[in-house]
C-alpha positions as a printed Julia matrix, in Angstrom:
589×3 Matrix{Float64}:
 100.14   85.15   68.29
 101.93   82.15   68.91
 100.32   79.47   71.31
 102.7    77.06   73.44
 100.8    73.92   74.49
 101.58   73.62   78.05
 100.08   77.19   78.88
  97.32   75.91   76.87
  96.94   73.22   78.64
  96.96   75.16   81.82
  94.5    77.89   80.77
  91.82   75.15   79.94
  92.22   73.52   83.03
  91.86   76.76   84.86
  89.08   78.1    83.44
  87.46   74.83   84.38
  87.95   75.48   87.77
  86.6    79.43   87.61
  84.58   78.78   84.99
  84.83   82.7    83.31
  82.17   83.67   80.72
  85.14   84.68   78.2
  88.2    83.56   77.97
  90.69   86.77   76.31
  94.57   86.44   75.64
  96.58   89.53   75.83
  99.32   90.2    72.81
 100.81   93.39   74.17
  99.07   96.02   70.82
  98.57   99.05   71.32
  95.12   98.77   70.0
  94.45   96.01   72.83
  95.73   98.3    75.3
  93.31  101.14   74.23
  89.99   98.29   74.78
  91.26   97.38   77.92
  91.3   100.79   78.86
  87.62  101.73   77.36
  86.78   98.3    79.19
  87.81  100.08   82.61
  85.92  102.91   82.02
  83.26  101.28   81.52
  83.23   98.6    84.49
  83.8   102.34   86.29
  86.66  100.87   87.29
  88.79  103.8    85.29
  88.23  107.34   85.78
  89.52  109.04   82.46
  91.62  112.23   83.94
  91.89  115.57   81.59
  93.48  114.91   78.19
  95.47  117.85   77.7
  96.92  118.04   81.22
  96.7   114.17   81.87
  97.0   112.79   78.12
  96.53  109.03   78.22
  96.07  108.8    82.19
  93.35  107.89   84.41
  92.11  107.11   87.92
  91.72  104.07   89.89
  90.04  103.65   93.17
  90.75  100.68   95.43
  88.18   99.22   97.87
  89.25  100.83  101.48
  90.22   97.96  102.81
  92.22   97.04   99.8
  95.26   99.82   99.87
  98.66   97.69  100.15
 100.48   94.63  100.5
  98.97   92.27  103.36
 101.98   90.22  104.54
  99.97   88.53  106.68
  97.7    86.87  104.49
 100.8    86.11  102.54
 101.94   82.59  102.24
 105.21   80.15  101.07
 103.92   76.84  100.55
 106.56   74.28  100.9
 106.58   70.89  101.95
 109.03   70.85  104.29
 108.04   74.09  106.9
 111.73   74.99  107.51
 112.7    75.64  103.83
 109.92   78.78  104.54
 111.99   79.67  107.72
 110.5    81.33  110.21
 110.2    84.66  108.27
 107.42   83.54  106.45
 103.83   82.78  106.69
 103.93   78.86  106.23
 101.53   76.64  104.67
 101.34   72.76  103.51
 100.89   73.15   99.82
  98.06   70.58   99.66
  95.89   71.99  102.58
  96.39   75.61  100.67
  95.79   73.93   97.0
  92.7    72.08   98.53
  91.65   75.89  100.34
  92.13   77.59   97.19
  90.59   75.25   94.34
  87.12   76.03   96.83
  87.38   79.87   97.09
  88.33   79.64   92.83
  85.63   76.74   92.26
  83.18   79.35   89.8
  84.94   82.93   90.97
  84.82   84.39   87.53
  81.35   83.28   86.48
  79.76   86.3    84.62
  83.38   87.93   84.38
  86.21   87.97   81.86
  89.53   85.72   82.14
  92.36   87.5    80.67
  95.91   85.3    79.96
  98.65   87.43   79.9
 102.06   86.08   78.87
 104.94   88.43   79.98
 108.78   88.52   79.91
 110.51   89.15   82.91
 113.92   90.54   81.26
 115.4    91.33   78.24
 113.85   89.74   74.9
 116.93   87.58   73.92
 118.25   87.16   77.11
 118.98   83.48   79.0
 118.39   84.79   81.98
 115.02   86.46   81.44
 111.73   84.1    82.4
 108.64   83.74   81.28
 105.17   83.93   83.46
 101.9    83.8    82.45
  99.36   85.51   84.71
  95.46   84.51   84.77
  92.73   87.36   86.15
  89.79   88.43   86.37
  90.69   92.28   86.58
  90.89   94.24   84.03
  92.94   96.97   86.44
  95.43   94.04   86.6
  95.3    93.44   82.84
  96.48   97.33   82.35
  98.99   97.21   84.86
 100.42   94.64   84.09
 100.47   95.94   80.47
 102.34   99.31   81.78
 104.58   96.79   83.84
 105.8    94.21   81.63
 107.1    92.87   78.51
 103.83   91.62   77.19
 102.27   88.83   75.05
 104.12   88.2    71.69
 107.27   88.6    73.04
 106.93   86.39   75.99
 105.31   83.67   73.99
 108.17   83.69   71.14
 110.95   84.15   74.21
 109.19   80.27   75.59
 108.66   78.47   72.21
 107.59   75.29   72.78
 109.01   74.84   76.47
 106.87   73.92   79.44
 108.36   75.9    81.86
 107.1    78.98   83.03
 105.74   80.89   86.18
 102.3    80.18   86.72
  99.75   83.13   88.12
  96.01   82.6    89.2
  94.68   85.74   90.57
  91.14   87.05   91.42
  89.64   89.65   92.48
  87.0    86.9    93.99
  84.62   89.37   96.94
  87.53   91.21   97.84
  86.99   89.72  101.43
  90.19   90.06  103.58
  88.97   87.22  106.18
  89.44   85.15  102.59
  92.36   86.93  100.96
  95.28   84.74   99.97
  98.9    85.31   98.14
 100.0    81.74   98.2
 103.59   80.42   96.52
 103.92   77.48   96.11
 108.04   78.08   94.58
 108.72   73.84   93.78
 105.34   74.31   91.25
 106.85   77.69   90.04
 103.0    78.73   90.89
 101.17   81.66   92.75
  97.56   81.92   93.61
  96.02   84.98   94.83
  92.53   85.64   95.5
  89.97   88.69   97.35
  93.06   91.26   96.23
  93.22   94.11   93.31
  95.61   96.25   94.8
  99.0    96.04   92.74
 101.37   93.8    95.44
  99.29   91.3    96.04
  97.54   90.91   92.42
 100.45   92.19   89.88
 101.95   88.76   90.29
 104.73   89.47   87.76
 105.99   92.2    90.73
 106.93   91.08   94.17
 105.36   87.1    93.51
 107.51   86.36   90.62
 110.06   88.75   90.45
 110.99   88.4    93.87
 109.46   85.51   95.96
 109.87   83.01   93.35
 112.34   84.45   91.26
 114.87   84.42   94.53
 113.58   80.62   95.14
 114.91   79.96   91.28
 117.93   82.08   91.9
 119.02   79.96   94.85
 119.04   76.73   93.13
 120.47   78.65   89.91
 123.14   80.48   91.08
 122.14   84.06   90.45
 120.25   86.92   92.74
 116.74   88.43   92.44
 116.63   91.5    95.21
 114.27   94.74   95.57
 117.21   96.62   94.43
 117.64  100.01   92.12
 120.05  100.12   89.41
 120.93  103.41   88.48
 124.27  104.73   86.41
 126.18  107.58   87.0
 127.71  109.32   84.61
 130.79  111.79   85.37
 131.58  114.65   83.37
 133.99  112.88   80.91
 132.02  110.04   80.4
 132.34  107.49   82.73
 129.51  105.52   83.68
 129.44  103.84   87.05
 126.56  101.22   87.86
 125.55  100.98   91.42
 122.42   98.75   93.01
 120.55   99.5    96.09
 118.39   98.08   98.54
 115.92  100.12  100.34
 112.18   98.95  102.14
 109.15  100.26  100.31
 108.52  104.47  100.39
 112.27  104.54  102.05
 113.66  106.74   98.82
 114.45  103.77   96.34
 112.76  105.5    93.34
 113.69  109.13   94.35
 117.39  107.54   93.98
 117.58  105.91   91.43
 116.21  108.71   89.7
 118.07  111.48   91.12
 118.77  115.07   89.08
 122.24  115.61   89.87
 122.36  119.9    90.49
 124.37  122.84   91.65
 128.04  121.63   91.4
 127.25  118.28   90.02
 125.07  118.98   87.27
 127.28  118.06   84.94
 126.65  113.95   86.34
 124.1   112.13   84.55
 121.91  109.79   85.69
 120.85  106.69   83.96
 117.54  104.51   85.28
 117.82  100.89   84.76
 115.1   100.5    87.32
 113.24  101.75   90.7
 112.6    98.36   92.61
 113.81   95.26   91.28
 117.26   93.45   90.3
 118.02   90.4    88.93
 122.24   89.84   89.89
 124.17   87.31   88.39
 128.04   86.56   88.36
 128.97   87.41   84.55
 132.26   85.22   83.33
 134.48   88.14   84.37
 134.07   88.01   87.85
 131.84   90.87   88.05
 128.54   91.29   89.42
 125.89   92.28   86.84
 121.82   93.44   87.28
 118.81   93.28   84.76
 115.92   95.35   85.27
 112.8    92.58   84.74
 110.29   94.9    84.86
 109.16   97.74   82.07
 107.33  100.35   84.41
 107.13  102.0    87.55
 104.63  101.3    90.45
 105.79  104.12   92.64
 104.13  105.4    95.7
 102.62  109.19   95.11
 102.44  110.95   98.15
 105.85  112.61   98.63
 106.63  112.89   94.85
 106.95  116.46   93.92
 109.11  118.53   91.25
 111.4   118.89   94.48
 111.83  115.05   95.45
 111.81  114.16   92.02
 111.42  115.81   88.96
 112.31  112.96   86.86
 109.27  110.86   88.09
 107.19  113.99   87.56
 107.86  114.0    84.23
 108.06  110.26   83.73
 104.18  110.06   84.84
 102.88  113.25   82.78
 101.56  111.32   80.78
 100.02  107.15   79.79
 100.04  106.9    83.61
  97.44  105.23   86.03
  97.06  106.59   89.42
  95.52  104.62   91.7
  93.84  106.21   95.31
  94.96  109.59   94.54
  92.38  112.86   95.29
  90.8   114.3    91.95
  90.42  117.94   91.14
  87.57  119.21   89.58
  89.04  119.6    86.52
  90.15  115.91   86.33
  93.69  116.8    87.65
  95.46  114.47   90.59
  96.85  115.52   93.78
  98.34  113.84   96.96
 100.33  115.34   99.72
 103.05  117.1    98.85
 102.19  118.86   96.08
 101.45  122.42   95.99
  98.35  122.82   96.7
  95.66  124.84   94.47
  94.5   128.19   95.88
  90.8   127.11   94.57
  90.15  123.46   96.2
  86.7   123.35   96.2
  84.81  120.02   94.52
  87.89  118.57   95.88
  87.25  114.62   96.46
  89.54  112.24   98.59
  91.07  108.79   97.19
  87.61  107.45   98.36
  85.57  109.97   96.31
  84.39  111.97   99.24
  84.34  115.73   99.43
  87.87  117.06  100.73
  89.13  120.14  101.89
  92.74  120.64  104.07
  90.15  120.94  107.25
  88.64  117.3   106.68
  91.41  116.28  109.42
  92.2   112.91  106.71
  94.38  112.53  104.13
  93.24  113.58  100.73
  95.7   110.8    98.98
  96.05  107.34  100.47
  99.17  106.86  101.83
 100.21  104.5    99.53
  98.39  105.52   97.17
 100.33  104.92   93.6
 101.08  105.93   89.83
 101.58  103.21   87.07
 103.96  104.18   84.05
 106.45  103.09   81.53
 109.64  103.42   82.31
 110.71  104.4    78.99
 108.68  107.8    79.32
 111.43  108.51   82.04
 113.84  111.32   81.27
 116.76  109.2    82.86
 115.65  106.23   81.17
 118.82  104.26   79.15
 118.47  101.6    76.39
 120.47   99.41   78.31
 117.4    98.73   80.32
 117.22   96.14   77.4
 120.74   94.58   77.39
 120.86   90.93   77.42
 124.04   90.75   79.7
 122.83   93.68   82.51
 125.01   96.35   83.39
 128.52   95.33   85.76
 127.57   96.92   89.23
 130.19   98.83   91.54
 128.37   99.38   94.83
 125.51   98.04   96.76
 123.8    99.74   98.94
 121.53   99.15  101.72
 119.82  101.56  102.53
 116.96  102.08  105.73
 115.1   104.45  107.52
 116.56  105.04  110.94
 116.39  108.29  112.66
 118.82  107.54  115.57
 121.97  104.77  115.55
 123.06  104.11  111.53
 125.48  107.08  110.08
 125.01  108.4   106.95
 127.16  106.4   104.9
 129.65  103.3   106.02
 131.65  101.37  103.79
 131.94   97.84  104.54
 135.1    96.05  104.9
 134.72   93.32  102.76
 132.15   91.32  100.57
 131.21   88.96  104.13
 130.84   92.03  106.31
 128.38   93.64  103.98
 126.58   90.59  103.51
 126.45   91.34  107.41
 125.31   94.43  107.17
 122.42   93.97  104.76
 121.34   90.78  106.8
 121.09   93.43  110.13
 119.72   95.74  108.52
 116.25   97.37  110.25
 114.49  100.08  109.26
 110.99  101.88  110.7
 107.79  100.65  109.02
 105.97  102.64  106.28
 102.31  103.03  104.75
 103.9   100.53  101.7
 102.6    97.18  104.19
  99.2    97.24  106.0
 100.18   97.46  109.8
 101.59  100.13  112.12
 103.78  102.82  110.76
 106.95  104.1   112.5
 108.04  100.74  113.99
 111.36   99.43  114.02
 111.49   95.83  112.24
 114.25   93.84  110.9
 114.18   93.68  107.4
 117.39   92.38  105.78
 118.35   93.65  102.41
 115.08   94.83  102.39
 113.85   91.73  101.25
 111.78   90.52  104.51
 108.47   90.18  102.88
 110.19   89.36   99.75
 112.39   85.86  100.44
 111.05   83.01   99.02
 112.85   80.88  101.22
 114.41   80.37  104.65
 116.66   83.53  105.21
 119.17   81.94  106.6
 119.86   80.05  103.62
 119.46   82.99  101.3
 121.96   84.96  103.53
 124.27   81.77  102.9
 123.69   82.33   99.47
 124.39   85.68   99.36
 128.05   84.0   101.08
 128.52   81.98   98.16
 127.79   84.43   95.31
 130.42   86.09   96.91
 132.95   83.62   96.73
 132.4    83.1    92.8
 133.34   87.04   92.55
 136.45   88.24   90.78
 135.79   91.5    91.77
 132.78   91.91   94.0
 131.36   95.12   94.26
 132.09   97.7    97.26
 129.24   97.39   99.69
 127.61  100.31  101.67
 125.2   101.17  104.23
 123.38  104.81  103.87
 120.49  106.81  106.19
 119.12  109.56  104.68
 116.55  109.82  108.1
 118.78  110.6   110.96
 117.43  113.16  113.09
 118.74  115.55  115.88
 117.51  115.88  119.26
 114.8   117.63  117.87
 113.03  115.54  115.49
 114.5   117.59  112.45
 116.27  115.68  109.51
 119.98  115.57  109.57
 120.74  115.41  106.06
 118.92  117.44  103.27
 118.44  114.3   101.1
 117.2   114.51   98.25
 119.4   115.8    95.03
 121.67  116.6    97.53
 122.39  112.84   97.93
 124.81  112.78   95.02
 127.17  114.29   97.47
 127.27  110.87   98.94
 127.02  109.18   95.99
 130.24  110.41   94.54
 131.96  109.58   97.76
 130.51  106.08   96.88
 131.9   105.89   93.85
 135.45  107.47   94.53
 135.63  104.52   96.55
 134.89  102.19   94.12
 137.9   103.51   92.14
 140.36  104.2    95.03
 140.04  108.58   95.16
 138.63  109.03   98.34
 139.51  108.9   102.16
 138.05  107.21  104.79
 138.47  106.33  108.47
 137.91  102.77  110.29
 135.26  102.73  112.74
 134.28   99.61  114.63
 131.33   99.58  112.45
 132.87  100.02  108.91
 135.07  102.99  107.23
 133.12  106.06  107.09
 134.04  109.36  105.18
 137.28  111.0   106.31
 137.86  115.24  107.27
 136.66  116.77  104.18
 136.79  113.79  101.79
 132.62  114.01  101.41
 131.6   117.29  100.27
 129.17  119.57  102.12
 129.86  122.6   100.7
 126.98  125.14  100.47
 124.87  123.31  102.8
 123.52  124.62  105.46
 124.85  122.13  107.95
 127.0   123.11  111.1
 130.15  121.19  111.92
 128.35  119.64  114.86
 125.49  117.86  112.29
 127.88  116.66  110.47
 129.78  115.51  113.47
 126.18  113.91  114.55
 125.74  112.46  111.14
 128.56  110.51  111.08
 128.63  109.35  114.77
 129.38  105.59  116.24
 127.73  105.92  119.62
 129.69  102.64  121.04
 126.82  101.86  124.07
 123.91  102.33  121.3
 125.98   99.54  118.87
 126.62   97.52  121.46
 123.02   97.53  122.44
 122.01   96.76  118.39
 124.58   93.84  118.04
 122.98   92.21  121.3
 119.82   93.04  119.99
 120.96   91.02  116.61
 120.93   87.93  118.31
 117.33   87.56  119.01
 116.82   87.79  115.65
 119.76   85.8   114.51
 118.39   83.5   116.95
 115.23   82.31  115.03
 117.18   80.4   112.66
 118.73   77.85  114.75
 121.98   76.08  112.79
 120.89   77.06  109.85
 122.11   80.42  110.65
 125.6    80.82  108.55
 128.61   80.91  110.83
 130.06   83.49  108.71
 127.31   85.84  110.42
 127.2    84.82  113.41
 131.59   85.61  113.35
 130.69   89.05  112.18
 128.47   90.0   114.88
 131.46   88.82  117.57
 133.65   90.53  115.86
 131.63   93.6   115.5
 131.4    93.52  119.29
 135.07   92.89  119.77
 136.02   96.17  117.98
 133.42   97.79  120.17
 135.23   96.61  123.32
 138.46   97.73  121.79
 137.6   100.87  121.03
 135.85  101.17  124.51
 139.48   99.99  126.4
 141.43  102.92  124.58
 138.7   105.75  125.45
């Protein structure tokens, strides 16, 4: 494998500092992958799973107090506070350097280091970066080997150039009164330490690809969001690209990997990828999106053959499940599953005997599956391409079960902007914290931004202005529910009702009506037949309740609020005007 002298450099000064017994670099073989794997097993880090039903697969089980991302010990070092903005958890690079180098002064004595060189993007591509990730975990080192384009190819895609993302993880005690994710984005650098679980030590995921991959995109010109990209094919051929925003376990990967049925089964749909986008203006005006990553890291619970068959089959196989319940017969489960008529020897995602009357979840909530994406049914080679694929529609999508309608076309490029930057959505298992709360998280990128959000909404602003032909943007909310708690909207494959709307906007086909909020879905022009949904649902589903949006553009300005002047006046016209059209529409009624 070829070597590049500054990551040379970089290893030998690290393993100084940790001081690990062996130092091993990662080339991406097949044969590597299979040690690393035995390795596992034998750290009884790796439960092998059944080989006939579970070829390739195995089991990982976190510590308890280990299970998701902890924004809170999460950290953008910059030296000047307000280029964090007030979003982020702040921190003086040198005070968290001079923290760190103590807690990784000797942390992987008696363990192994492993360097792995990876390629975020498409081999060939100029827009595709190189990071280099240091660890101490061999879970990490098979992840990330699931994950990404690994060794060789990274190495040859840097030749002899010094820039790359640097990544200094370890697992250190696994104490969360020490645990650290620190970015420092002007060193393109990230060290985390006393975290294994996927967010905070897969740096090549949320660190790179989106904290400091957005920071790079901001100075660059281009766009790195925790966005789908999925095609859709129509019946004579025509593919149509869209990207989507959604927060973690909102429906992002059950999406972008929908199986179109009934009276659309004769749509395809393509996977370019589940959770992250690069975006960059191409030089025909278009918007297009790369796919960095090479796998999935989906949450479990909720998948099914019903929510998404295409995932099932995607992770039959080569897949790593990590703090799901084991069988006896070395089979997974997690909620929502059938469940087997014989469940005894049952054990939880803590190893502890389970049965439906143990009044706890069998799987972790966030419990999660590992796989290539290339064992996807939906998966397409352009995955690969160099350019991307030329995107039609965003969407920004959010989990709201009162207030947002289920779809709403924005006017123009500026509005949506306004839309994704208001966008709030009630909190999942996917972040440590409180579930079912109501946060603001714009373009679902609030844990994500690598810099003051203010000045990545202004860039949003000024990728717009460099479009020829900016794609439509629209909000969707697949989670509204009726005065009884139930869902609304079926969801689900039955999404690709909304999705064609989508698209027959894009190209001109279909009606719509202005609202105060945005044009929503005229009589008829979305199709529900065959549902079992009254008039009234739909009626409910697509209603502007004028007091309730006056109440959320008030509430706007709190939050708009944090930012001081740096908050872009664009914005701040949009939420006026938003409220103007409210009052108008409240004079004529």
């Amino acid at each position: 494998m070829n070597k590049n002298a500054s990551v040379e450099k970089w290893v030998e000064e690290t393993a100084r500092l940790t001081r690990p017994d062996r130092i091993v670099w990662l080339t991406g073989s097949d044969a590597e992958y299979e040690q690393l794997l035995a390795e596992g097993v034998r750290l009884n880090q790796l439960i092998p799973l059944d080989s006939a039903k579970h070829p390739g697969s195995y089991l990982h089980r976190s510590h308890p107090e280990d299970v998701a991302r902890t924004e809170q010990n999460t950290y953008i070092c910059t030296p000047v506070r307000g280029d964090a903005g007030p979003t982020n958890n702040w921190m003086d690079p040198a005070e968290a350097y001079d923290k760190l180098r103590r807690l990784f002064s000797g942390v992987m004595k008696g363990r192994t280091m492993y360097v792995i060189p990876h390629l975020l993007g498409p081999p060939g591509s100029p827009f595709s970066k190189v990071g280099v990730e240091l660890t101490d975990s061999v879970y990490v080192a098979i992840n990330m080997q699931i994950m990404t384009r690994l060794g060789t190819v990274a190495l040859e895609h840097l030749g002899d150039s010094h820039s790359f993302l640097k990544g200094l993880h370890s697992c250190g005690t696994l104490d969360p009164r020490q645990r650290y994710i620190c970015h420092f984005p002007q060193d393109l650098t990230v060290w985390s330490i006393n975290s294994g679980y996927g967010g905070n030590a897969l740096l090549s995921k949320k660190c790179f690809a989106l904290r400091i991959a957005s920071w790079l995109g901001r100075q660059e010109g281009w766009l790195a969001e925790h966005m789908f990209i999925t095609g859709i094919e129509d019946p004579k051929g025509q593919v149509t690209y869209i990207a989507g925003a959604f927060p973690s376990a909102c429906g992002k990967t059950n999406l972008a990997m929908l199986r179109p049925t009934g009276a659309y089964s004769g749509y395809k749909i393509w996977c370019v990828g589940d959770d992250i986008a690069w975006l960059r203006v191409g030089i025909d005006g278009r918007l297009y999106a790369t796919n960095p990553e090479a796998g999935f890291f989906g949450v479990a619970p909720g998948t099914s053959p019903q929510t998404n068959p295409n995932m099932m089959a995607a992770i039959a196989k080569n897949t790593i499940f990590t703090n799901v319940a084991l069988a006896p017969d070395r089979t997974v489960w997690w909620e929502g599953l059938d469940l087997p008529a014989d469940i005894k020897g049952f054990l939880d995602w803590q190893g502890r005997p389970w049965s439906p009357n143990s009044g706890q979840k069998a799987a972790h909530p966030n419990s999660r599956f590992t796989t290539p994406i290339k064992q996807s049914p939906v998966f397409t080679p352009k995955w690969n391409s160099p350019e991307g694929v030329p995107i039609s529609a965003i969407l920004f999508g959010a989990r709201r079960s009162t207030l947002v309608p289920l779809v709403c076309e924005a006017f123009n490029w500026q509005h949506g902007v306004y839309l994704g930057a208001t966008m709030s959505s009630e909190t999942t298992s996917a972040a440590a914290g409180a579930t079912g709360v109501l946060r603001q998280d714009p373009m679902a990128m609030l844990p994500f931004c690598g810099y003051n959000m203010a000045d990545y909404f202004g860039h949003w602003l000024k990728i717009g202005r460099r479009l020829k032909a900016p794609p439509k943007i629209f909000r969707v909310n697949w989670f509204r529910r009726d005065a009884h708690g139930r869902f609304l909207w079926p969801g689900f494959g039955d999404n690709m009702r909304v999705l064609k709307w989508i698209i027959d906007r894009c190209y001109g086909t279909a009606g719509a009506q202005e609202t105060p909020i945005g044009y929503l879905p005229s009589i008829n022009s979305l199709d529900t037949d065959g549902l079992n949904l009254s008039g009234q649902g739909m009626e409910e589903l697509l209603a502007v309740d004028r007091e309730s949006w006056f109440k959320e553009a008030r509430r706007q300005t709190e939050f708009f609020g944090k930012f001081g002047t740096r908050m872009p006046a664009e914005l701040l016209l949009e939420q006026q005007m938003l409220i103007d059209r409210l009052s108008v529409q409240a004079q004529r009624t």
